[in-house]
C-alpha positions as CSV (number, residue, x, y, z in Angstrom):
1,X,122.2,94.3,78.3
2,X,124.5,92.6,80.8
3,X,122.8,92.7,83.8
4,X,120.0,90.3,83.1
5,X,119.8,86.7,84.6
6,X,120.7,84.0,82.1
7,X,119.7,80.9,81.3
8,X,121.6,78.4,79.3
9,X,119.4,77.5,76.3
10,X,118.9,74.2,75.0
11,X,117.7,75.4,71.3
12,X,115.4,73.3,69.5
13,X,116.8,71.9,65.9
14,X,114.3,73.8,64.0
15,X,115.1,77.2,66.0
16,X,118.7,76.2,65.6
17,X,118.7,75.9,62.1
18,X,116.8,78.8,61.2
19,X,118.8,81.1,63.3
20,X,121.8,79.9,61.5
21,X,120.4,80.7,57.9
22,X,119.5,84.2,59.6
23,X,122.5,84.9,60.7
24,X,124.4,84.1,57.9
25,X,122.3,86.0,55.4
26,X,122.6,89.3,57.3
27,X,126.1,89.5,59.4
28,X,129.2,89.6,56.9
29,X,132.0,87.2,57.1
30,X,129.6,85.0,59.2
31,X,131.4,81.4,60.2
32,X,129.2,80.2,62.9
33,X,127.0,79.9,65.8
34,X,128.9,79.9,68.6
35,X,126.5,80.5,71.7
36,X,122.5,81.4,72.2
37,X,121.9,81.9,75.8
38,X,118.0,83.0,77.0
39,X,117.8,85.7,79.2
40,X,114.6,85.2,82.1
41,X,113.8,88.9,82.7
42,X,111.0,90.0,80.1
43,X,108.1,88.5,81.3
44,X,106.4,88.7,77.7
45,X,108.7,88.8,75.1
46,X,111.9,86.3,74.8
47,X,115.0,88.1,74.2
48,X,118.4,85.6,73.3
49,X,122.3,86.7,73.7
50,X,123.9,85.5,70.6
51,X,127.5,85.0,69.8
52,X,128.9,84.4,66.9
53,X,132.4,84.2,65.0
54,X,133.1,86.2,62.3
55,X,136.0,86.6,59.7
56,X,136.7,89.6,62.3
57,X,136.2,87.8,65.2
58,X,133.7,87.1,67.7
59,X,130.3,89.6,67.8
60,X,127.6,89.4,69.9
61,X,123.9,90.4,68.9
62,X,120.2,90.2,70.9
63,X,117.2,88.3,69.4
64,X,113.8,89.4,70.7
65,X,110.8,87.7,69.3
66,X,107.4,86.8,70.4
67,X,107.2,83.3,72.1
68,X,105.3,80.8,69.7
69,X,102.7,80.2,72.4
70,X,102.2,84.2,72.8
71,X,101.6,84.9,68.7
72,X,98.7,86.8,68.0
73,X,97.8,88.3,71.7
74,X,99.9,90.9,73.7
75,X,99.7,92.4,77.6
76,X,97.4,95.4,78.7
77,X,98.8,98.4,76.2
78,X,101.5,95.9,74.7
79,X,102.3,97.0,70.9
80,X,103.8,94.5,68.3
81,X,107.8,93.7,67.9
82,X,107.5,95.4,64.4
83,X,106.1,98.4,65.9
84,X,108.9,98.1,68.4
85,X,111.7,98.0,66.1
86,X,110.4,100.8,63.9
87,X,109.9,102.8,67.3
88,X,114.2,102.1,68.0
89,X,114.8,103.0,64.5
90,X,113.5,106.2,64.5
91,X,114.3,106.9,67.6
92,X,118.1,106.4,66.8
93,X,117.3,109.1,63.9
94,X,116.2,111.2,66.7
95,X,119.4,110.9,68.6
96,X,118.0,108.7,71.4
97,X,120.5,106.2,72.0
98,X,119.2,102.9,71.5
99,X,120.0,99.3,69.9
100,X,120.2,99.3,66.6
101,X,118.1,96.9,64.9
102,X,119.7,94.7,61.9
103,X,116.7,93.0,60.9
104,X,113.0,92.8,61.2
105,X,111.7,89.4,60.9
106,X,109.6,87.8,58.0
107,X,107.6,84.9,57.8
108,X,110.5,83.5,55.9
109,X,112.5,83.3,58.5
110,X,110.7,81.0,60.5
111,X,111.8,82.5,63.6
112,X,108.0,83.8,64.3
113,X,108.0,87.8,65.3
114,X,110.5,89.7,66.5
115,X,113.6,91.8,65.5
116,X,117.7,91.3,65.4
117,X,119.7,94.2,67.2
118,X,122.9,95.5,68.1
119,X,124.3,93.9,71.3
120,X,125.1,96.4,74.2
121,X,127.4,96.8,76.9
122,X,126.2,98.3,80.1
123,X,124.3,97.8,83.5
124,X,120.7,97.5,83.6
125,X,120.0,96.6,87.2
126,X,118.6,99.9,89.3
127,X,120.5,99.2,92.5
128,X,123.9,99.0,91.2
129,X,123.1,102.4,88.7
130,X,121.8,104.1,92.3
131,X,124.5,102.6,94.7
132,X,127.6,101.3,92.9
133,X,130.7,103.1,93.0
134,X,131.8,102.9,89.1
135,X,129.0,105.4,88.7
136,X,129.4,107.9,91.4
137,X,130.7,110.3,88.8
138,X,128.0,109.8,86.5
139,X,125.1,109.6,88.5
140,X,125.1,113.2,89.3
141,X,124.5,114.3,85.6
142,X,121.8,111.4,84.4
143,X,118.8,113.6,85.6
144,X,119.7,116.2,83.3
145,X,120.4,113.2,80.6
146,X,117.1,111.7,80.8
147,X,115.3,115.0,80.7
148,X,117.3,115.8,77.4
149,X,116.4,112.6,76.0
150,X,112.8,112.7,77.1
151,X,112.8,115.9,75.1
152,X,114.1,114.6,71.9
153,X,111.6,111.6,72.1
154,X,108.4,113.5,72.6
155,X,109.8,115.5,69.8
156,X,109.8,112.5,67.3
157,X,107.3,112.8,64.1
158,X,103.9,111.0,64.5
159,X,103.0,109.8,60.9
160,X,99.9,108.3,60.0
161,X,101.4,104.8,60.0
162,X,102.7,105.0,63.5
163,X,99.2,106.5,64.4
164,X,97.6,103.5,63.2
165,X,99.9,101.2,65.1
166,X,99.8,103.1,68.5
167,X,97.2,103.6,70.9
168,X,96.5,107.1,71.7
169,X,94.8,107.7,75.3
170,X,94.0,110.8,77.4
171,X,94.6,111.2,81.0
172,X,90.7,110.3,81.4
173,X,90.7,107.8,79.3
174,X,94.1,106.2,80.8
175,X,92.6,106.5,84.2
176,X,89.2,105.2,84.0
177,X,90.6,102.1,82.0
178,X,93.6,101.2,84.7
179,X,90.6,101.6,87.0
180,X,88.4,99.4,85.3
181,X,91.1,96.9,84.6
182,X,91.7,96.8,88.6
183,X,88.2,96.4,89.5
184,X,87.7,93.2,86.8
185,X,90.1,91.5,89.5
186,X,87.8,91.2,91.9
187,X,90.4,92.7,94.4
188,X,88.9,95.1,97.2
189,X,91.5,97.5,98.0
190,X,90.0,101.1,98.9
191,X,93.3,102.9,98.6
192,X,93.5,102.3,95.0
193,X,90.1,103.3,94.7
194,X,90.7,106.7,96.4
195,X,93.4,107.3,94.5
196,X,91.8,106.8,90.8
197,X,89.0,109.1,92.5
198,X,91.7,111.4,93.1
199,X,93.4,111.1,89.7
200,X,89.9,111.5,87.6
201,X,89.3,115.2,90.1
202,X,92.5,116.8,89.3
203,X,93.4,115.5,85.5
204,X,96.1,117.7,83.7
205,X,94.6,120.8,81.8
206,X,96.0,121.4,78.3
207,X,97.6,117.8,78.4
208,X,99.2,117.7,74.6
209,X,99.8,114.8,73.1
210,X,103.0,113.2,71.7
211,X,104.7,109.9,71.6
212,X,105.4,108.2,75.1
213,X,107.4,105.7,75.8
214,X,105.3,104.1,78.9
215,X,108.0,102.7,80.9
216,X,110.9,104.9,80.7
217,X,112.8,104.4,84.5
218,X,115.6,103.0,86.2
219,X,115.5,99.8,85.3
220,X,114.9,100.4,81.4
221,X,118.0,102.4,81.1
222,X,121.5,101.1,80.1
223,X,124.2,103.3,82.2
224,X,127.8,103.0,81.4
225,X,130.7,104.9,82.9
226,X,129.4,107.9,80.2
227,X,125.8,108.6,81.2
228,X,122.8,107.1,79.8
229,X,123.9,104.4,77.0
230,X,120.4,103.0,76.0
231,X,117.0,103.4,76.0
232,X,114.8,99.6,76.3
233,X,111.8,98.6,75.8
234,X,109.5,100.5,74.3
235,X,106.6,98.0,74.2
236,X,104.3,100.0,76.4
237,X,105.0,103.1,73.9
238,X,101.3,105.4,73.5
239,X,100.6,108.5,72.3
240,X,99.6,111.0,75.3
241,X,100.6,113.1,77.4
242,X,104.5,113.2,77.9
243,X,104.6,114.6,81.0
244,X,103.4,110.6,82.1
245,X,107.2,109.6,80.8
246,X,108.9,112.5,83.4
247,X,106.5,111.2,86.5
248,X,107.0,107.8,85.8
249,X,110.7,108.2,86.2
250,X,110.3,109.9,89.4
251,X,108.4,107.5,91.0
252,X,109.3,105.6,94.3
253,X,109.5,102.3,93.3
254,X,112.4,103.3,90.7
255,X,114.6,104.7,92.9
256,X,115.5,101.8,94.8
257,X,115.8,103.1,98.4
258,X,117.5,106.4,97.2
259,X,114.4,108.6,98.2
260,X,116.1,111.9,98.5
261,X,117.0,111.4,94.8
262,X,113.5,111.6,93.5
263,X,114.6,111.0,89.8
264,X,115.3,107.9,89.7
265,X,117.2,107.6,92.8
266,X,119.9,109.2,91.0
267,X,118.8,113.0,90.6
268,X,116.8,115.5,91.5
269,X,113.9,117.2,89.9
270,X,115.4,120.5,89.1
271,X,117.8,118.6,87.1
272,X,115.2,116.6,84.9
273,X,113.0,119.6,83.8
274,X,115.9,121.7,83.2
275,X,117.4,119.1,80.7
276,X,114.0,118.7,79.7
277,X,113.2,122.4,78.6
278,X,116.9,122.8,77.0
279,X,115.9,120.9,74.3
280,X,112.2,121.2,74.3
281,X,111.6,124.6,75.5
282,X,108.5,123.5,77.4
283,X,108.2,124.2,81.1
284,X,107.3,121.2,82.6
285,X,104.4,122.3,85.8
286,X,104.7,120.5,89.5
287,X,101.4,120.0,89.5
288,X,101.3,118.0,86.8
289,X,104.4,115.6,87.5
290,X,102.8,115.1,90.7
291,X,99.6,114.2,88.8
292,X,102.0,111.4,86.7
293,X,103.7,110.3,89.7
294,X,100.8,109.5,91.4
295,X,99.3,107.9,88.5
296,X,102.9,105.7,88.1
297,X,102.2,104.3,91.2
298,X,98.3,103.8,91.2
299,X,99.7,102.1,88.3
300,X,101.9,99.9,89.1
301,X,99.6,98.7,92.3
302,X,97.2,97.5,90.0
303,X,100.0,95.8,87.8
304,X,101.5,94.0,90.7
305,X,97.6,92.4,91.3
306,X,97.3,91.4,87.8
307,X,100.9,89.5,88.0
308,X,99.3,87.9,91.1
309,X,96.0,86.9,89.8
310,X,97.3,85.5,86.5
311,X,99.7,83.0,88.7
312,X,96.8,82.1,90.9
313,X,94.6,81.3,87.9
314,X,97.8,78.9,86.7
315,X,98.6,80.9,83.4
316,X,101.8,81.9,84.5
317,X,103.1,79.4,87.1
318,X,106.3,81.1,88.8
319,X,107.8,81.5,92.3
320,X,107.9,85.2,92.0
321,X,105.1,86.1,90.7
322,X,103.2,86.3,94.0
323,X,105.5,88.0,95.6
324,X,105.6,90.6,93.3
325,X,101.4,90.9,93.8
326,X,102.6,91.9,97.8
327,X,104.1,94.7,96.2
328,X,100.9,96.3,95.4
329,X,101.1,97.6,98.9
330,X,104.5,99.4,98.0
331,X,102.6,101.4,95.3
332,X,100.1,101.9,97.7
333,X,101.6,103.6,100.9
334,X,103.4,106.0,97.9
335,X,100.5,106.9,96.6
336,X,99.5,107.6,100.4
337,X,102.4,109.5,101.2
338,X,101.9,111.8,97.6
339,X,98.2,112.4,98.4
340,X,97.6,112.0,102.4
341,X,100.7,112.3,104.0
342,X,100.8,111.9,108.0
343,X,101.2,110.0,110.8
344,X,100.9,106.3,111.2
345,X,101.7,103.4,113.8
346,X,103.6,100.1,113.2
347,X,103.4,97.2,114.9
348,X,106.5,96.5,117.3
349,X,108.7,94.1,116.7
350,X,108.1,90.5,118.7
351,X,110.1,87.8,119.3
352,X,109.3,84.8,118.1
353,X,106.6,83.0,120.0
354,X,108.4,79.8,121.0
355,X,106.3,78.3,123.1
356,X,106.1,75.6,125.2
357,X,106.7,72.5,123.6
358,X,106.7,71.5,120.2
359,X,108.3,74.7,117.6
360,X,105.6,77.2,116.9
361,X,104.7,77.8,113.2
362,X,106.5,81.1,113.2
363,X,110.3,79.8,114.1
364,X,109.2,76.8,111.6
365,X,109.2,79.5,108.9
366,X,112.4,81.2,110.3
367,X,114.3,77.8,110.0
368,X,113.2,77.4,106.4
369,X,113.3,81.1,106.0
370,X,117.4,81.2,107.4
371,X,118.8,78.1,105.4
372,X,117.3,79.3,101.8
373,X,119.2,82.9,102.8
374,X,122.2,81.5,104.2
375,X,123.2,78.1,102.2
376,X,121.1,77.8,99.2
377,X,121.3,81.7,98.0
378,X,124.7,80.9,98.0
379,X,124.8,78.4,95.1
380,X,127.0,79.2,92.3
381,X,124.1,79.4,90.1
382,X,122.7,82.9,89.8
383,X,119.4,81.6,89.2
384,X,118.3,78.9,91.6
385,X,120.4,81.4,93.9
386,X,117.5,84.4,93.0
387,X,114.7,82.1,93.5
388,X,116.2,80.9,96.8
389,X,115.7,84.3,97.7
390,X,112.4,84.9,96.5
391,X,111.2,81.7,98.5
392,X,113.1,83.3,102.1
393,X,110.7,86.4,101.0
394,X,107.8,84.5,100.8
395,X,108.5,82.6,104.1
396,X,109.1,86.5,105.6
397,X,105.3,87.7,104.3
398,X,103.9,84.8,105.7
399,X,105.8,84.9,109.2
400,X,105.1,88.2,109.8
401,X,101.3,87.3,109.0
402,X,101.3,84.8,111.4
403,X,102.9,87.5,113.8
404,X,101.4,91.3,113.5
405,X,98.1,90.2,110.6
406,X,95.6,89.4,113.1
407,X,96.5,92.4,115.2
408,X,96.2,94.7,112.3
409,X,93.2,93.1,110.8
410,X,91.0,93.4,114.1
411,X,92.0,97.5,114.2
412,X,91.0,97.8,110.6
413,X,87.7,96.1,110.5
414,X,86.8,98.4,114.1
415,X,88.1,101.1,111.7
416,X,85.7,100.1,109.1
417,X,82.8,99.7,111.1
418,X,83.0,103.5,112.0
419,X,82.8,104.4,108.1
420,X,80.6,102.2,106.8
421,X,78.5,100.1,109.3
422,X,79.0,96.3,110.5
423,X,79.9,92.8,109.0
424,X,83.4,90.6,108.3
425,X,86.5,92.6,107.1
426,X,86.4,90.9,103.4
427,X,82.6,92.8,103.3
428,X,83.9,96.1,104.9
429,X,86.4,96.0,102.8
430,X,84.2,95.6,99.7
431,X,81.1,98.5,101.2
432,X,84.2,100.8,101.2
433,X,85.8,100.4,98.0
434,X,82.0,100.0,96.5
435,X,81.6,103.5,98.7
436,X,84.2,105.0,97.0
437,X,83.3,104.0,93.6
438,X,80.2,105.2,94.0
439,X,81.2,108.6,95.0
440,X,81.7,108.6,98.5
441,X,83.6,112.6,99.1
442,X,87.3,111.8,99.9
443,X,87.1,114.4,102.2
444,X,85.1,112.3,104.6
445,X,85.9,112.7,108.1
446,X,88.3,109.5,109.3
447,X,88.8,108.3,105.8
448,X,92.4,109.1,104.8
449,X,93.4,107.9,108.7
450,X,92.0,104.5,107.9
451,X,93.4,104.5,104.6
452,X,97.2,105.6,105.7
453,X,97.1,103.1,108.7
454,X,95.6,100.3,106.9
455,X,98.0,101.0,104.0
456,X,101.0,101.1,106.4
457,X,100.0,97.6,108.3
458,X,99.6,95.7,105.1
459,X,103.3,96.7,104.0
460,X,104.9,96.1,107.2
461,X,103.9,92.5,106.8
462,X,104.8,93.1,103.0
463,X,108.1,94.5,103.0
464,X,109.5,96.1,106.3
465,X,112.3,97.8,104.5
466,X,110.3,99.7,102.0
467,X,111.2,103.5,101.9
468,X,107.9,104.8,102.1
469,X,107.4,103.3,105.4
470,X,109.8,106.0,106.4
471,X,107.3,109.0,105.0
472,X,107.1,111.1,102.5
């Protein structure tokens, strides 16, 4: 838990004062509250870095609750933080390393919902688990680890309080409702049609069903210089099938540019179903991790439009939040490259039309774009630093709109127009996604061409550098 971006907390009296009383009641030899900082990543829950001093010294816990304005409601699939800490603690009976939780909060405690744990030591951020050199050791043997551990947590016992508490879904039944949740934003984009049409033709046969974590990837894991340290939130935990956890892991947009590495971006495949079938003794089939991994990113394309659309409806202003809905096209091309994989074309590179006289609105974006990269990322405040960059990447999107968008939106609508008959790109757009819904065969003649080019255009303006640009 060390690798998150903080924020120092101005605590309200009433917050202050009950996490005082807390603290003292369950931590022995307590003296007093030294420090509670709030960490920004966790984009439903709060979670708060806590140090304290102690008749043995200084200790550090974590504090995740429920915001007071969130009470009551949760996310897409979210469970409760009470189900969450009784998913850690039996995990950790399981031998899934974890945080171990000191305290389930009661109304008494006036804190609202939530859970006190353990504070942990470790990295957190994907690029420095995949690239940094105190790893290099390490990295080769996580695959195996994360397979092992996958095992023992799909192995955990289901008891009918936990199966009241947790939602159980089938690979239909996940499908069709990540589909229907994409279509109720109003968002016409055919690939992600194709592929759900894809995912409800080839579903998993004799899928079992165990507990799943949900979001069990780099990024949710705490490495140290031993292997895997922790296993994090587990709010998105189901009961399904478990072969969703193993795909999830493998997919692209956890690997963090590391492609040849599939798990991860730290290890390969062999290595995760080996460790997997160690301890479980189940052989896990390719045809159904590729049936998860495609799912995983299907997934997460439709999760990166829902970030979107809840900033532009204003209920959760943010900076980043838009950007992150351009990633859809990330998920996108790597659900192209897992189920269409071929040639495509990029635009090439332009100089910056500089025209004649006054600056054109492309280098206007480059000057703004080049002093948030080069003076204000470099603040000595991590934060305002991140969202410095975050603004240069939204400058980027929008200069290479203004640069290669109208190019690639005048080959897409003549490519439309061959499928499914005249009108404005929006409304092509819409007949083909409509088309496809309505069963249109994906086998139709042009189809996946217009769909990998299309796919490709959209996240060259996106992001350049992704990996999948590259192929599968």
């Amino acid at each position: 838990m060390t690798s998150e971006t903080r924020n120092e907390t101005t605590l309200d009296p009433a917050f202050s004062s009950a996490l005082q009383a807390l603290l003292a009641g369950k931590i022995e030899g307590f003296r007093q509250l030294q420090e509670c900082q709030k960490l920004t990543a966790g984009a439903s829950q709060e979670t708060f870095r806590i140090l304290v001093s102690t008749d043995q010294g200084d200790r550090q816990f974590a504090l995740r609750r429920c915001p007071p304005t969130q009470l009551g409601g949760t996310t897409l699939s979210e469970i409760g933080l009470d189900t969450e800490a009784r998913l850690l603690q039996m995990a950790a009976k399981a031998g899934i390393p974890v945080p171990s939780v000191m305290h389930v909060l009661t109304e008494s405690d006036e804190l609202g919902e939530g859970f006190l744990m353990a504070w942990l030591e470790g990295e957190t951020l994907g690029q420095r688990i995949v690239k940094s050199e105190k790893f290099a050791d390490i990295r080769p043997h996580l695959a195996r680890q994360c397979g092992e551990t996958l095992a023992r947590l799909h192995a955990i016992d289901i008891d009918a309080d936990l199966r009241q508490r947790l939602p159980t879904v089938s690979p239909a039944v996940l499908v069709q409702e990540t589909w229907d949740w994409y279509q109720g934003l109003n968002v016409p984009a055919p690939m992600i049609d194709y592929s759900a049409r894809w995912l409800l033709e080839n579903l998993p046969e004799n899928s079992r069903q165990t507990l799943v974590h949900g979001d069990f990837r780099n990024g949710n894991l705490m490495i140290n210089e031993s292997g895997l340290h922790a296993v994090l939130d587990w709010e998105l935990t189901q009961i399904g099938d478990p072969v969703r956890d193993l795909g999830w892991l493998c997919v692209n947009s956890w690997r963090f540019g590391k492609t040849e590495l599939p798990v991860g971006g730290f290890g390969t495949v062999e290595d995760l179903l080996a460790g997997y079938q160690a301890v479980s003794g189940v052989e896990i089939s390719r045809e159904d991790l590729r049936f998860w991994q495609v799912f995983g990113s299907f997934w997460w394309s439709i999760t990166t439009l829902a970030m979107a659309s809840t900033w532009r409806s204003g209920e959760t202003p943010s900076l980043e939040r838009p950007v992150i809905g351009r990633r859809s096209s990330e998920a996108q091309m790597d659900c192209v490259n897992l189920l269409m994989p071929g040639k495509f074309e990029l635009p090439e590179a332009t100089e910056l039309d500089k025209g004649t006289q006054l600056p054109m609105p492309a280098e206007l974006l480059e000057g703004v774009r080049t002093f948030l990269t080069d003076d204000v990322a470099a603040s000595a405040n991590s934060h305002f630093s991140f969202l410095a960059k975050v603004a240069a990447n939204s400058l980027g999107i929008a200069q290479r709109e203004f640069l290669y968008g109208p190019r690639l939106a005048l080959a897409e609508q003549e490519r439309l127009q061959g499928l499914v008959g005249t009108g404005e790109l929006d409304q092509l757009r819409w007949k083909l996604a409509e088309a496809l819904r309505s069963g249109l065969p994906l086998a139709s003649p042009g189809l996946a061409d217009h769909l990998r080019l299309t796919v490709a255009g959209q996240l060259y303006i996106d992001q350049p550098r992704y990996s999948a640009l590259a192929g599968p």
